[in-house]
mmCIF file of the N, C-alpha and C atoms, coordinates in Angstrom:
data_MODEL
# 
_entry.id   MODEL 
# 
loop_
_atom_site.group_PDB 
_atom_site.id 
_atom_site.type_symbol 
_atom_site.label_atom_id 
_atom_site.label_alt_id 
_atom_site.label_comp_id 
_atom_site.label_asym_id 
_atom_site.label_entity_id 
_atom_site.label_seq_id 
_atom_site.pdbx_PDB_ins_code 
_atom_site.Cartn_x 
_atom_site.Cartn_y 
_atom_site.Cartn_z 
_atom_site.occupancy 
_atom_site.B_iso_or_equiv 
_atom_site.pdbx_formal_charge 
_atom_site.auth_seq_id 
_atom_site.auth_comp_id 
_atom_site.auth_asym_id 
_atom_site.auth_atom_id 
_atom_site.pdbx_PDB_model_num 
ATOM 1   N N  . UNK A 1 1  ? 0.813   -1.192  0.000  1.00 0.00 ? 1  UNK A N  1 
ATOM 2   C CA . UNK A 1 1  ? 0.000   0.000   0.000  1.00 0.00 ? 1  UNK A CA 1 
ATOM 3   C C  . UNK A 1 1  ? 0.858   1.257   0.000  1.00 0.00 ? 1  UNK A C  1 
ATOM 4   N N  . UNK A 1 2  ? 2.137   0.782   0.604  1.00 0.00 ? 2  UNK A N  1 
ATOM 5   C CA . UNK A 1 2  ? 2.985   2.264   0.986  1.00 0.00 ? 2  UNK A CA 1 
ATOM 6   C C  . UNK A 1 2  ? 3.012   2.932   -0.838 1.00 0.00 ? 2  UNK A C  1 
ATOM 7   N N  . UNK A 1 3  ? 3.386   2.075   -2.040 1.00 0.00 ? 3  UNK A N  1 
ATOM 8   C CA . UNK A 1 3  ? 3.793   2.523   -3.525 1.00 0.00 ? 3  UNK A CA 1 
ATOM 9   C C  . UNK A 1 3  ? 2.205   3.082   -3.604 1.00 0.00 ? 3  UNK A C  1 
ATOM 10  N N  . UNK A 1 4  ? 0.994   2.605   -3.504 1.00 0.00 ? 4  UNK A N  1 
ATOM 11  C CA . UNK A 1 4  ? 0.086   3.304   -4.016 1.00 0.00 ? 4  UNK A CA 1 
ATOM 12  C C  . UNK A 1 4  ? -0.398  4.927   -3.579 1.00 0.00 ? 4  UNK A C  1 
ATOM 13  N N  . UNK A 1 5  ? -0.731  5.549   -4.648 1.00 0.00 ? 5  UNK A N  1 
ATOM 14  C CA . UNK A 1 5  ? -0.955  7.047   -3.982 1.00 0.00 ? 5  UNK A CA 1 
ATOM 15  C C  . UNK A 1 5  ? -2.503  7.002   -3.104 1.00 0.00 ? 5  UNK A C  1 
ATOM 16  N N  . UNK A 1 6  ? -2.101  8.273   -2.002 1.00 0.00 ? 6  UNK A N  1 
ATOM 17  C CA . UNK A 1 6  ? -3.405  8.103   -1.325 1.00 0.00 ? 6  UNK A CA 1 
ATOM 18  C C  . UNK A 1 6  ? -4.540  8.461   -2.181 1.00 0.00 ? 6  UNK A C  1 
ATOM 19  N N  . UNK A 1 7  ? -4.646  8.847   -2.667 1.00 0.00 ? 7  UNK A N  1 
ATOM 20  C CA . UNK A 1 7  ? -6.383  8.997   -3.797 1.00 0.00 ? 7  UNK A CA 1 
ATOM 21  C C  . UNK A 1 7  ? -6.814  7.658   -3.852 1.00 0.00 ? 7  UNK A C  1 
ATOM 22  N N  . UNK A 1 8  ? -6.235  6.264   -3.908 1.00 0.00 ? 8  UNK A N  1 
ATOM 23  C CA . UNK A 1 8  ? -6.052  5.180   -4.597 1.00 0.00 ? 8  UNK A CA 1 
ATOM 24  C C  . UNK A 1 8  ? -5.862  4.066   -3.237 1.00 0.00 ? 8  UNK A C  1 
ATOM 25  N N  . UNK A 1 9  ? -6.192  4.444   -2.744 1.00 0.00 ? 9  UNK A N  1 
ATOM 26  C CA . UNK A 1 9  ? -6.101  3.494   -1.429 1.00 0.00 ? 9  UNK A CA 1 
ATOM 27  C C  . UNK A 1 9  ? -7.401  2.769   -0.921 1.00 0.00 ? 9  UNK A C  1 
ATOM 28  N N  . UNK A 1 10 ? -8.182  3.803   -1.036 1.00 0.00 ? 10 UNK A N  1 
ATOM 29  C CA . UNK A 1 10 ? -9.951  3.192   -0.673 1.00 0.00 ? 10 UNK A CA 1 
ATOM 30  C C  . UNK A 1 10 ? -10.290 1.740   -1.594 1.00 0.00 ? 10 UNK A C  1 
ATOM 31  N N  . UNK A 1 11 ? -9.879  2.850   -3.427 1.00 0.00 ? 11 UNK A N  1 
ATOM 32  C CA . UNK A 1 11 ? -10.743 1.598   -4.306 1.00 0.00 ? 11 UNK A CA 1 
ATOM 33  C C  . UNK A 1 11 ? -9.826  0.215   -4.340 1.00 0.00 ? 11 UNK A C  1 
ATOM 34  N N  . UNK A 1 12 ? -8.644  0.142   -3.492 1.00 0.00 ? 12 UNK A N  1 
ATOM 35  C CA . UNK A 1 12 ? -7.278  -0.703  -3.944 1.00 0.00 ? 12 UNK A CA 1 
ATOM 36  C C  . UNK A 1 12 ? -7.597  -1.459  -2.845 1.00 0.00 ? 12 UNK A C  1 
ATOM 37  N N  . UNK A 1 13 ? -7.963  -1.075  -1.519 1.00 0.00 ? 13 UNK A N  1 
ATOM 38  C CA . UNK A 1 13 ? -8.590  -2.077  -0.621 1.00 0.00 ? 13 UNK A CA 1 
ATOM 39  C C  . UNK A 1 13 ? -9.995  -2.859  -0.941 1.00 0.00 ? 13 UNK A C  1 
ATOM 40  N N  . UNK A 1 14 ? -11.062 -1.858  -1.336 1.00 0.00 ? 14 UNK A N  1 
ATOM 41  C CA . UNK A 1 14 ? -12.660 -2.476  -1.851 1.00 0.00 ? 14 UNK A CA 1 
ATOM 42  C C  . UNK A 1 14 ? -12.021 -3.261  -2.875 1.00 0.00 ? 14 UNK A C  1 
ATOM 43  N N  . UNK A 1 15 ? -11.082 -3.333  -3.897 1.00 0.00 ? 15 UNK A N  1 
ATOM 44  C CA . UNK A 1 15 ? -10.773 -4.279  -5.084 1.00 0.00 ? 15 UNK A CA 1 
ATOM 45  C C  . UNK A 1 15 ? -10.225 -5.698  -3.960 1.00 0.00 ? 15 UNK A C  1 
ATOM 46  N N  . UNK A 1 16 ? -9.299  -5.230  -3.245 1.00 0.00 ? 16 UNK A N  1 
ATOM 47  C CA . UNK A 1 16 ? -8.991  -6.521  -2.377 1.00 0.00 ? 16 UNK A CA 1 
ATOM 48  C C  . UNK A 1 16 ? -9.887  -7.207  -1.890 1.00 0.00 ? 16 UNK A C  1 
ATOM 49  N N  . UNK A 1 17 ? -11.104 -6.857  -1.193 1.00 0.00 ? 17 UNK A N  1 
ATOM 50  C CA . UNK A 1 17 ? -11.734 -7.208  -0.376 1.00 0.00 ? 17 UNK A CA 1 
ATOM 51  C C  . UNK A 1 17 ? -12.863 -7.828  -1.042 1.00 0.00 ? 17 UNK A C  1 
ATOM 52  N N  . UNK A 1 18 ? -12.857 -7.248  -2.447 1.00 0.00 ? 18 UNK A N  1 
ATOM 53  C CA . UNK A 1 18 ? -13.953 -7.939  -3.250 1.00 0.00 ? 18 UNK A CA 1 
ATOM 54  C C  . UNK A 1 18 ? -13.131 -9.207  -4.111 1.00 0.00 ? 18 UNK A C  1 
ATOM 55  N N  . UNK A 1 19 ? -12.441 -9.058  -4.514 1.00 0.00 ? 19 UNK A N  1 
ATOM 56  C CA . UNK A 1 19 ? -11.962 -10.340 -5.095 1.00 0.00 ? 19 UNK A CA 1 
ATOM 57  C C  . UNK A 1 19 ? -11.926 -11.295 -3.994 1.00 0.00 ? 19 UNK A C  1 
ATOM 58  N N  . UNK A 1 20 ? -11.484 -10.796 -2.458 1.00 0.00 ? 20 UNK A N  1 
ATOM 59  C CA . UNK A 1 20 ? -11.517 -12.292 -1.576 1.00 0.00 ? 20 UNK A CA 1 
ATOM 60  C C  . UNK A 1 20 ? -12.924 -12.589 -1.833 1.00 0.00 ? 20 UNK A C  1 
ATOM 61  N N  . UNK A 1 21 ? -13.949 -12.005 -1.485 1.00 0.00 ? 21 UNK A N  1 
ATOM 62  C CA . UNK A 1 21 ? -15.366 -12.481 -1.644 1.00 0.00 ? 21 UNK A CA 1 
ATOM 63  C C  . UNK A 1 21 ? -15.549 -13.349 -2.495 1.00 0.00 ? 21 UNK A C  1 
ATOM 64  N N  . UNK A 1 22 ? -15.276 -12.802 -3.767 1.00 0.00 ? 22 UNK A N  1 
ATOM 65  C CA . UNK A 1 22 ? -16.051 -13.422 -5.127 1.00 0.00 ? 22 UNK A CA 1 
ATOM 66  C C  . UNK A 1 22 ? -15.157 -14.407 -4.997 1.00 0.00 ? 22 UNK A C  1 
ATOM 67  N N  . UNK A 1 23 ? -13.782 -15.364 -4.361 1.00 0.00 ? 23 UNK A N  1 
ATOM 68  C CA . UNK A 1 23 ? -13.134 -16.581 -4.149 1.00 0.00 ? 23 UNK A CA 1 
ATOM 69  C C  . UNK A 1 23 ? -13.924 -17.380 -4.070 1.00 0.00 ? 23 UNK A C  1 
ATOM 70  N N  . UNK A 1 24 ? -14.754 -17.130 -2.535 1.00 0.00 ? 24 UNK A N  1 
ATOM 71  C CA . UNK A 1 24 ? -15.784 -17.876 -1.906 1.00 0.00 ? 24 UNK A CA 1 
ATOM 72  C C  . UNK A 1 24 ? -16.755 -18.372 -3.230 1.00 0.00 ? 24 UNK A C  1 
ATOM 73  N N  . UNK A 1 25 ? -16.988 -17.426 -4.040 1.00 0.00 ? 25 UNK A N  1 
ATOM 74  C CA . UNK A 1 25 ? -18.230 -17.928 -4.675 1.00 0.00 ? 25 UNK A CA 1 
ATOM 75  C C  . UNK A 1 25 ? -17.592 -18.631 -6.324 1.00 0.00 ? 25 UNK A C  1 
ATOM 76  N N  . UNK A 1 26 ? -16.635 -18.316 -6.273 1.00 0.00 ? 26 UNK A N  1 
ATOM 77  C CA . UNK A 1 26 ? -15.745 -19.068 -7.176 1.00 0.00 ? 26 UNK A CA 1 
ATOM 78  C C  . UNK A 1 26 ? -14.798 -20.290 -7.019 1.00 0.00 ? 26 UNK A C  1 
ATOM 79  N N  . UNK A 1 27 ? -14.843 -20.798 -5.246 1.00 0.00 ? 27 UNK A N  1 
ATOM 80  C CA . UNK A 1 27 ? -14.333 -21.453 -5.205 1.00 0.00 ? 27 UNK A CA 1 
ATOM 81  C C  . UNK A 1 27 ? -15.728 -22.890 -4.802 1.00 0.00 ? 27 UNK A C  1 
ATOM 82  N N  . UNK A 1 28 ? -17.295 -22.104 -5.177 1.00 0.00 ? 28 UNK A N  1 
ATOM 83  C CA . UNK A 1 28 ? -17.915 -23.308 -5.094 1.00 0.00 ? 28 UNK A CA 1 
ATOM 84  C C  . UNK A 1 28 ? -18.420 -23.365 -3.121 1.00 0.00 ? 28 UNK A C  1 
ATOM 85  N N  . UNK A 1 29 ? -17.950 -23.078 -2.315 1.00 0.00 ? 29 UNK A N  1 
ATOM 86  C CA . UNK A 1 29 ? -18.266 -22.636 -0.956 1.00 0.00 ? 29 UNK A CA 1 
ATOM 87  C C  . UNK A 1 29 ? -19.481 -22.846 -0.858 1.00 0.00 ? 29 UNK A C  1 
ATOM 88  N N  . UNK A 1 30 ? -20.222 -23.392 0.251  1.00 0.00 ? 30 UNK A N  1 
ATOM 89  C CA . UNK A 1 30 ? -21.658 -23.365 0.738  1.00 0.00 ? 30 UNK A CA 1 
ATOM 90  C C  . UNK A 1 30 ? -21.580 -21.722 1.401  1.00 0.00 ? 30 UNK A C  1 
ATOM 91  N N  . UNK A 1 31 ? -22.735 -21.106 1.257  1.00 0.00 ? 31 UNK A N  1 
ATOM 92  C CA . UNK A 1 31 ? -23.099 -19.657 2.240  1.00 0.00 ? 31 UNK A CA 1 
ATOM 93  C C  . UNK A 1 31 ? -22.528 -20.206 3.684  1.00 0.00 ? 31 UNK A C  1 
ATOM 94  N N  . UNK A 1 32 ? -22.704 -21.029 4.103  1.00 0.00 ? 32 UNK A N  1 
ATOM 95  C CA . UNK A 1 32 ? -22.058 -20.572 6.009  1.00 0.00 ? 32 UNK A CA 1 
ATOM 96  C C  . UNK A 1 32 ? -20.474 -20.755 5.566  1.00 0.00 ? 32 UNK A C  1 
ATOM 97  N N  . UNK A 1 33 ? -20.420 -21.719 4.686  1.00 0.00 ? 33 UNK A N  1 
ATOM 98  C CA . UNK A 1 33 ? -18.492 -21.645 4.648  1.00 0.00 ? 33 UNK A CA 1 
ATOM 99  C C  . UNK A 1 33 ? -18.093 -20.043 3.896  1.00 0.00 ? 33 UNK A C  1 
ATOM 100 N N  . UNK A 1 34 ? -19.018 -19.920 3.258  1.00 0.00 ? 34 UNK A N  1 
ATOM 101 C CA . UNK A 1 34 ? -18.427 -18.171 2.630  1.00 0.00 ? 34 UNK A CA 1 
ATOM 102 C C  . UNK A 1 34 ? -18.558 -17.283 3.337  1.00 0.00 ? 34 UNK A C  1 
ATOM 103 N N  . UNK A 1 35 ? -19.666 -17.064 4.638  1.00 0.00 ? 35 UNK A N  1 
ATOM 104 C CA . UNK A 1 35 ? -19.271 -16.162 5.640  1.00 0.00 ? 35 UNK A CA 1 
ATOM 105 C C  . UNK A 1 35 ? -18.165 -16.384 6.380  1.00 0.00 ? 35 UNK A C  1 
ATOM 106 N N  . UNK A 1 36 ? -18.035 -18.013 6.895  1.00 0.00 ? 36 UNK A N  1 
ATOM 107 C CA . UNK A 1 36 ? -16.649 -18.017 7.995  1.00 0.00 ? 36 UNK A CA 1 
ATOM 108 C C  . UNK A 1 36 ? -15.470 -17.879 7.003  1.00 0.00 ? 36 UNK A C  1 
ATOM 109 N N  . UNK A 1 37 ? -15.125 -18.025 5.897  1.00 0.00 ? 37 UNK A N  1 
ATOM 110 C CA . UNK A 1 37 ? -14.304 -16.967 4.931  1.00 0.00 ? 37 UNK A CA 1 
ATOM 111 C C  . UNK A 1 37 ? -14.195 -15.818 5.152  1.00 0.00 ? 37 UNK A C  1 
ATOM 112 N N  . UNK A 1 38 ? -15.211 -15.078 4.877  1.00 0.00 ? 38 UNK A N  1 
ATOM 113 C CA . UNK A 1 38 ? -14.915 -13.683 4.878  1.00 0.00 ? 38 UNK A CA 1 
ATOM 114 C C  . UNK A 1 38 ? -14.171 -13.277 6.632  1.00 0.00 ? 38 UNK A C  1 
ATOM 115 N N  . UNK A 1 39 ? -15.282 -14.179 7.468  1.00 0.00 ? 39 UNK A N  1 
ATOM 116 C CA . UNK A 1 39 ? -14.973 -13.945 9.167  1.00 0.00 ? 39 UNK A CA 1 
ATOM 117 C C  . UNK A 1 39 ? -13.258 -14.257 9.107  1.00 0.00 ? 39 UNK A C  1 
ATOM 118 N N  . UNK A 1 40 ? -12.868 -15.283 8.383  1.00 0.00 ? 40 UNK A N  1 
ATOM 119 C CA . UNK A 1 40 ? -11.343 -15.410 8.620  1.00 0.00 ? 40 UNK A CA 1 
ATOM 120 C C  . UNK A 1 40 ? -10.075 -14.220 8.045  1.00 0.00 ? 40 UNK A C  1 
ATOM 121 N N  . UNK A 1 41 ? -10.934 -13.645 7.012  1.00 0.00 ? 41 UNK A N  1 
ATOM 122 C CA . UNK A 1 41 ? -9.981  -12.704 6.512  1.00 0.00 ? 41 UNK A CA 1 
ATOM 123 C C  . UNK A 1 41 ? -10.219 -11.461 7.294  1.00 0.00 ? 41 UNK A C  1 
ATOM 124 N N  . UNK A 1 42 ? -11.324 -11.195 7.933  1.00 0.00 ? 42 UNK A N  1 
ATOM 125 C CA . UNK A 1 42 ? -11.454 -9.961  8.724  1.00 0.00 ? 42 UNK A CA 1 
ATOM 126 C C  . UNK A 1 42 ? -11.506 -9.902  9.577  1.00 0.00 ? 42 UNK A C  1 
ATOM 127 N N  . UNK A 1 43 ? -9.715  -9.797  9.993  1.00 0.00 ? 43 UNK A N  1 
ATOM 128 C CA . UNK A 1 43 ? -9.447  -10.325 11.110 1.00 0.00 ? 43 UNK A CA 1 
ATOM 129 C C  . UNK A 1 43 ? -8.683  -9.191  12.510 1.00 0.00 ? 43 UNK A C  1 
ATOM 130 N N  . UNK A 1 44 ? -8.914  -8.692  13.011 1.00 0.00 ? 44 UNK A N  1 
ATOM 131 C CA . UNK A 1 44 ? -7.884  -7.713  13.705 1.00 0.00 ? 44 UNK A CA 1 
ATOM 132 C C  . UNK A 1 44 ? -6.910  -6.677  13.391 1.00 0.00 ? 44 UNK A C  1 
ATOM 133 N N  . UNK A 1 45 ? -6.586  -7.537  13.375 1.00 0.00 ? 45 UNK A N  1 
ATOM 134 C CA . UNK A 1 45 ? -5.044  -7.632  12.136 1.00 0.00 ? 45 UNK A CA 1 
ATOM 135 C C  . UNK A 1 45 ? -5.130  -6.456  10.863 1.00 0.00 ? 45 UNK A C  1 
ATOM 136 N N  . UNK A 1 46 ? -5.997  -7.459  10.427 1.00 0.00 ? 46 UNK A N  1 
ATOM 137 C CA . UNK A 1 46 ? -6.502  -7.106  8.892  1.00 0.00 ? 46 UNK A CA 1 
ATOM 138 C C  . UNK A 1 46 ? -6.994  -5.468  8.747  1.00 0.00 ? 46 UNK A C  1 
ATOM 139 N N  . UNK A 1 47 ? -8.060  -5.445  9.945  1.00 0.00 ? 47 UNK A N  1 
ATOM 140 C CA . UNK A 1 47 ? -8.922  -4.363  9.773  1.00 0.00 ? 47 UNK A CA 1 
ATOM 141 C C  . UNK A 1 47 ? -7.947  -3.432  10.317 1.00 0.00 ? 47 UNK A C  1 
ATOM 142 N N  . UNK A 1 48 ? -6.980  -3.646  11.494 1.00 0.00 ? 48 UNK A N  1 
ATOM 143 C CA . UNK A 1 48 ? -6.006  -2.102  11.374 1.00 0.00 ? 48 UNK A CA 1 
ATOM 144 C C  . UNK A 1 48 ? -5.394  -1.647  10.785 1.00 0.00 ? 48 UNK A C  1 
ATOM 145 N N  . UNK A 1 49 ? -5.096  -2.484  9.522  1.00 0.00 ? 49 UNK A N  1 
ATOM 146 C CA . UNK A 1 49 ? -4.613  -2.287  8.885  1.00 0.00 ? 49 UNK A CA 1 
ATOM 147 C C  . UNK A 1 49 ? -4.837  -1.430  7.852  1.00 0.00 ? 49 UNK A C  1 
ATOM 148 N N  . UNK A 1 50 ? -6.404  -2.193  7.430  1.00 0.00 ? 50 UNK A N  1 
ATOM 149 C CA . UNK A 1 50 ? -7.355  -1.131  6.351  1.00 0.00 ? 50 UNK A CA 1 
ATOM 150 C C  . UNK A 1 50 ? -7.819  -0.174  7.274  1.00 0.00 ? 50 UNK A C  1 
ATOM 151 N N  . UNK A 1 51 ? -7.648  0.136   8.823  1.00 0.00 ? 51 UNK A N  1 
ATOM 152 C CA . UNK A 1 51 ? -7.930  1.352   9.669  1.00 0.00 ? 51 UNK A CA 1 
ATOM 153 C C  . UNK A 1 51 ? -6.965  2.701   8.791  1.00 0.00 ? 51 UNK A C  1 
ATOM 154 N N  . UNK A 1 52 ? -5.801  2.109   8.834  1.00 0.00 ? 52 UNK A N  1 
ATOM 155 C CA . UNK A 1 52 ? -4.922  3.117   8.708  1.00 0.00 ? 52 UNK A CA 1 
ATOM 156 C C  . UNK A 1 52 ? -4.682  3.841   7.398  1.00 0.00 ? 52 UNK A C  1 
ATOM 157 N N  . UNK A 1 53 ? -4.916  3.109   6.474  1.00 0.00 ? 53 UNK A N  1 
ATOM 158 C CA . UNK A 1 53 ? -5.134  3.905   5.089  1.00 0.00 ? 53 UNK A CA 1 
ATOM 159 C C  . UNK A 1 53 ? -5.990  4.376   4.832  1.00 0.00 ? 53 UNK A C  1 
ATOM 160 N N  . UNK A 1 54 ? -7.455  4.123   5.343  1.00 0.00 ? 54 UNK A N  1 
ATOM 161 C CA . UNK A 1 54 ? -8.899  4.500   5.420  1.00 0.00 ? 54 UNK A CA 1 
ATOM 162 C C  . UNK A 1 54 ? -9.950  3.808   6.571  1.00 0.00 ? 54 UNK A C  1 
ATOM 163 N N  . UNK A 1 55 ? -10.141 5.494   7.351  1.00 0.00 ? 55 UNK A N  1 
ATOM 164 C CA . UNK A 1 55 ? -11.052 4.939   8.708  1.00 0.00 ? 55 UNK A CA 1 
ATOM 165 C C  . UNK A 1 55 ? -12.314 4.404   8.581  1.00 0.00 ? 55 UNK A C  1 
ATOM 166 N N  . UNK A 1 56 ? -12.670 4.827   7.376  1.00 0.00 ? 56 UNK A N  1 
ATOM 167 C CA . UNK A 1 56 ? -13.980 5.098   6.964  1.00 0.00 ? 56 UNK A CA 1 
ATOM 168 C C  . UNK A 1 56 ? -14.400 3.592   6.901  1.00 0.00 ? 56 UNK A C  1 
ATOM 169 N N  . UNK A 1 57 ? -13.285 3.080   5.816  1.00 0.00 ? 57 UNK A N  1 
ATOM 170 C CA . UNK A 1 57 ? -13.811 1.231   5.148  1.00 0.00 ? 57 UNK A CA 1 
ATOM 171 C C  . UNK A 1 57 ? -13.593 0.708   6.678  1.00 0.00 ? 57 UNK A C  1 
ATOM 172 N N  . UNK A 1 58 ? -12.200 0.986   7.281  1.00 0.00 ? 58 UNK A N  1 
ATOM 173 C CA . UNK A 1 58 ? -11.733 0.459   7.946  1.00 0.00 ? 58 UNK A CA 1 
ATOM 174 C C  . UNK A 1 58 ? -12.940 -0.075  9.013  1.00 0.00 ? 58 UNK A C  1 
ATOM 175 N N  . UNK A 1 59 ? -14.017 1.309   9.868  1.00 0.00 ? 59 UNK A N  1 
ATOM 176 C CA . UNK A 1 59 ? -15.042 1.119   10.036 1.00 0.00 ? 59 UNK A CA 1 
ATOM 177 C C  . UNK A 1 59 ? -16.257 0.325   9.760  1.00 0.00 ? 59 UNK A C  1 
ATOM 178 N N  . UNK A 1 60 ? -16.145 0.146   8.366  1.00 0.00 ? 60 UNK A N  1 
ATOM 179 C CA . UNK A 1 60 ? -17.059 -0.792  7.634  1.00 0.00 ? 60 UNK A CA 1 
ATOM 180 C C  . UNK A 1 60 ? -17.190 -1.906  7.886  1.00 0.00 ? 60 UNK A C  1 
ATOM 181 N N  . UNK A 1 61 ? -15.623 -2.615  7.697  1.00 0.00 ? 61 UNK A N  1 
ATOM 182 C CA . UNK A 1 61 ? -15.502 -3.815  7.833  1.00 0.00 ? 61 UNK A CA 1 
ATOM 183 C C  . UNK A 1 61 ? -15.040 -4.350  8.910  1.00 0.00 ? 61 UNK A C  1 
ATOM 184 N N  . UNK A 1 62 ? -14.468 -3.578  10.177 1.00 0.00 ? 62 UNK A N  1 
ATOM 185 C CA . UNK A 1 62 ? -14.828 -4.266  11.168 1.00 0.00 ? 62 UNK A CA 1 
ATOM 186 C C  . UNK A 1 62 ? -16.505 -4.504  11.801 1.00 0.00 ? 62 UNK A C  1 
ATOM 187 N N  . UNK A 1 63 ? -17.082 -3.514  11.159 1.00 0.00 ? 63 UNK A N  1 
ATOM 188 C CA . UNK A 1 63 ? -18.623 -4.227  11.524 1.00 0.00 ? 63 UNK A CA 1 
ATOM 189 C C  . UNK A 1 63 ? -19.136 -5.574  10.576 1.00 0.00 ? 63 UNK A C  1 
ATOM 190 N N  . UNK A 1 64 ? -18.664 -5.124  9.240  1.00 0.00 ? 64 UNK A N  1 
ATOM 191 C CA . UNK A 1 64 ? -18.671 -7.100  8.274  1.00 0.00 ? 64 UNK A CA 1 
ATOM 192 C C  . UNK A 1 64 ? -18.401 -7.624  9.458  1.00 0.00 ? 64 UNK A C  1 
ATOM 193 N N  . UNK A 1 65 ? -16.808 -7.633  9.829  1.00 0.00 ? 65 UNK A N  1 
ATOM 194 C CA . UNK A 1 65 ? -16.219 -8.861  10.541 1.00 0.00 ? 65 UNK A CA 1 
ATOM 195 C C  . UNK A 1 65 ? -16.721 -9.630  11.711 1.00 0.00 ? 65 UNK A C  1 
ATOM 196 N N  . UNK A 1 66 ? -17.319 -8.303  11.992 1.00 0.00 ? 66 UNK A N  1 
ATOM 197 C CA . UNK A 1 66 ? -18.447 -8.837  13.695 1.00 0.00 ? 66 UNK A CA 1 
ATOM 198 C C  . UNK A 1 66 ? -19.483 -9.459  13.112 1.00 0.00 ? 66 UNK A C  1 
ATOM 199 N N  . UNK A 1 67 ? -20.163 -9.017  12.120 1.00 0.00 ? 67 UNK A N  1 
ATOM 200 C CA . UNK A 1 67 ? -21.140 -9.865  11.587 1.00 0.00 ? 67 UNK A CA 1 
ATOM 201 C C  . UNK A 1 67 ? -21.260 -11.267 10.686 1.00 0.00 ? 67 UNK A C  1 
ATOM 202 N N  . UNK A 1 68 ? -20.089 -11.045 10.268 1.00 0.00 ? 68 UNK A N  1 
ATOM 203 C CA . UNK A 1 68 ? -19.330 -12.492 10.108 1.00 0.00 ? 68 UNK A CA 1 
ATOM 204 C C  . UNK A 1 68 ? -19.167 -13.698 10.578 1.00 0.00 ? 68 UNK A C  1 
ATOM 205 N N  . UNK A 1 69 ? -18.216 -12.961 11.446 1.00 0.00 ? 69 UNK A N  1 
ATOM 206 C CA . UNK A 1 69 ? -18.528 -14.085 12.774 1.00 0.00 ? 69 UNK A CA 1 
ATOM 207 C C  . UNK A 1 69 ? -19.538 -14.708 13.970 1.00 0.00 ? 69 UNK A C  1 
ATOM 208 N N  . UNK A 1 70 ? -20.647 -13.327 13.888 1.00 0.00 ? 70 UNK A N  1 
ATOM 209 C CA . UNK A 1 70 ? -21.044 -14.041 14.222 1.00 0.00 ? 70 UNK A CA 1 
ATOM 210 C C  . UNK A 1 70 ? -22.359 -14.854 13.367 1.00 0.00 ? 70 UNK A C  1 
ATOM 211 N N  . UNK A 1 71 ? -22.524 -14.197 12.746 1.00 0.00 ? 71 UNK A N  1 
ATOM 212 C CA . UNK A 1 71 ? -23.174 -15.613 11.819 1.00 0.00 ? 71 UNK A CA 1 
ATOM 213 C C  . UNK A 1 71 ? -22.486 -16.933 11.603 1.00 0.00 ? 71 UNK A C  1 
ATOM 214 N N  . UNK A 1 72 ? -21.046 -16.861 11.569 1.00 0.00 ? 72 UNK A N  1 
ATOM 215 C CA . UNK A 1 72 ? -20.655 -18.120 11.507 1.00 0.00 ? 72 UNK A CA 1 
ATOM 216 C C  . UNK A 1 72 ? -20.646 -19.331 12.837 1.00 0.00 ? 72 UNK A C  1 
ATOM 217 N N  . UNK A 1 73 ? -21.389 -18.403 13.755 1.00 0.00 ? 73 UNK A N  1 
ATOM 218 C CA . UNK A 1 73 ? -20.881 -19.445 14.851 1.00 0.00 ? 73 UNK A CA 1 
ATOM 219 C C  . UNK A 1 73 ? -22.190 -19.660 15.612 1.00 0.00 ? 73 UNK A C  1 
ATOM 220 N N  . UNK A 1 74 ? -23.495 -19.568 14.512 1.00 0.00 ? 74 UNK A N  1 
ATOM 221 C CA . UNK A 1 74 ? -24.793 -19.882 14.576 1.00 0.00 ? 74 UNK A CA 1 
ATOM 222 C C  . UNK A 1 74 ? -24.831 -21.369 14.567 1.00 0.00 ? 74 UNK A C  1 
# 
């Protein structure tokens, strides 16, 4: 992320975050295995990461991630 310019940081994470998705549905996944997917990639970690280039997504998707998980552990 450090080479990309900041203008280019938001759509360079949503491009990341959507290609992991569309894996799930390209890799054939039942819906509860494609949420605990997504729950595995949005992970702590992950989201301070997308905190720090953008609060905004960063925000976003730690609420995915809560909702992620916990759907996955229905």
């Amino acid at each position: 992320m450090k080479s990309v310019p900041k203008d280019e940081h938001e759509p360079t994470i949503a491009s990341i975050l959507q290609d992991a998705a569309s894996q799930v549905l390209r890799g054939g996944k039942s819906e509860g295995a494609g949420i605990s997917h997504i729950a595995s990639i949005l992970t702590p970690q992950n989201i301070n990461v997308i905190r720090q280039y953008s609060p905004d997504l960063g925000r976003l998707t730690e609420a995915y991630g809560l909702l992620a998980k916990a759907a996955s552990n229905l």
